[in-house]
N, C-alpha and C positions, 0 to 999 in steps of 0.2 A: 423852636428847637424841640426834637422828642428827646422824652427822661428814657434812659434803659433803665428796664424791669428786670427786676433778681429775683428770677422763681429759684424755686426748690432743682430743676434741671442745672440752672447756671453754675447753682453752689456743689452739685455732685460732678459737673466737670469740672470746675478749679479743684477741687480738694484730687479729685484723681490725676488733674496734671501735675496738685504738687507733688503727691504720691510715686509717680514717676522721676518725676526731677530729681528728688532724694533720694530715690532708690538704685539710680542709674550713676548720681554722681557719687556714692558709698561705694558702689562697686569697683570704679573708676579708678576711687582715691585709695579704697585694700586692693588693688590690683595691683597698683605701682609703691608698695610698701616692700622693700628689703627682707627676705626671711632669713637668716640665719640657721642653717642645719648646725646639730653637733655633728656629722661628720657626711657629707656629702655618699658616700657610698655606706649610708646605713644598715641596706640589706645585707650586702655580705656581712660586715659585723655583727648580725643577729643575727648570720646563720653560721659565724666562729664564735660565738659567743661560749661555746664550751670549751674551747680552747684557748681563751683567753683568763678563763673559771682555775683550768689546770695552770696557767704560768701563775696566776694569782695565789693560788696553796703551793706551789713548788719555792713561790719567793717567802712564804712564810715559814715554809718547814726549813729555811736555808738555817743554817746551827750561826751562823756570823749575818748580821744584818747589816742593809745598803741602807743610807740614810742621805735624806735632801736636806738642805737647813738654809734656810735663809737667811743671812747675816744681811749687815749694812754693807749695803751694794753690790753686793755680789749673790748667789747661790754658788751653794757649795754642796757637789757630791760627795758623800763619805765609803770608798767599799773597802771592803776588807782585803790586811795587808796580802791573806793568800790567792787575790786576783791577781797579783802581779806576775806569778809564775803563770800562770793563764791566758790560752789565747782567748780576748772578749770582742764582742762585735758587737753595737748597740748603735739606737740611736736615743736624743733626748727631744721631746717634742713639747714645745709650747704652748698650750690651746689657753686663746680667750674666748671666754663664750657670747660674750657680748658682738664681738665681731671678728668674723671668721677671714677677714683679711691681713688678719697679722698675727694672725698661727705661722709658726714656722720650727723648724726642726736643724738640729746638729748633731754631727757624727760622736759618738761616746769616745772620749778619748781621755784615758784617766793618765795620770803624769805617775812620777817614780815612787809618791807617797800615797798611792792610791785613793787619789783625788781631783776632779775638775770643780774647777770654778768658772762660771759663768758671770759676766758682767751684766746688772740691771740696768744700765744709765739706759739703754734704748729701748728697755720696754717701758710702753703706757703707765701708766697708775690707773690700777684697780685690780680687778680682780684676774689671777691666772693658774691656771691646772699643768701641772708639770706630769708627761707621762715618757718615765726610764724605761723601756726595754731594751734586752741585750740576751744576746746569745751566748753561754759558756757550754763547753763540749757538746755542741749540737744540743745544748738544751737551753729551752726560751722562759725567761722570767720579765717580772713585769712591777715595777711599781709605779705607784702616781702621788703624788703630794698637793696641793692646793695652795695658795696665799696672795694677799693682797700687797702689794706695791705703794707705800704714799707719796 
């Protein structure tokens, strides 16, 4: 029976096959990896990002402020009582950044003490971005809040 011989040739193609092998199945495995956008149509967003700049200082200079607060088990919107003389058109939007399948969004509907509350039992625990916009007299304001869920 002949012994096979390990030159120097042999050992520079196994090291380049394994070189391949690893580098083909890395790519393979980041290929099929989930990415998560913060918001699927990002261009447009950077290119209203100046108008989203303005609803951001317009909710600031507002003389009565909107407030989110997260109680036990609920979120609670706070606006002020002189919205209710007001027609408002809004929505509120959920974003988890973690995974962008259970963002979802409700129509702003404040009740007779100018406030909604929202039920937590069906969202996840962890972390989530609350973003209010709404329309009063053709004019768009914007806030967003942040919190964790346990």
């Amino acid at each position: 029976m002949k012994k096979i011989e390990f030159n120097w040739g042999t050992g520079i193609l196994i090291t380049i096959i394994i070189f391949l092998v690893i580098t083909i199945s890395t790519t393979i495995f980041l290929m099929n990896q989930n990415v998560d956008l913060v918001a699927s149509d990002y261009y447009n967003k950077g290119i209203q990002h100046q108008q989203q700049i303005d609803r951001l200082n317009r909710t600031a200079a507002m003389d009565e402020k909107v407030f989110i607060n997260l109680e036990s088990g609920f979120i609670r919107l706070v606006f002020p009582r002189s919205f209710l003389q007001k027609v408002i058109n809004g929505t509120v939007k959920f974003y988890r950044p973690s995974d962008s399948k259970k963002d979802f969004a409700l129509a702003l509907a404040i009740d007779t003490s100018a406030q909604q509350i929202i039920p937590t039992q069906s969202l996840a625990k962890g972390y989530w971005k609350i973003e209010l916009s709404w329309n009063q007299d053709s004019v768009e304001f914007y806030k967003e809040n942040s919190f964790v869920i346990n």
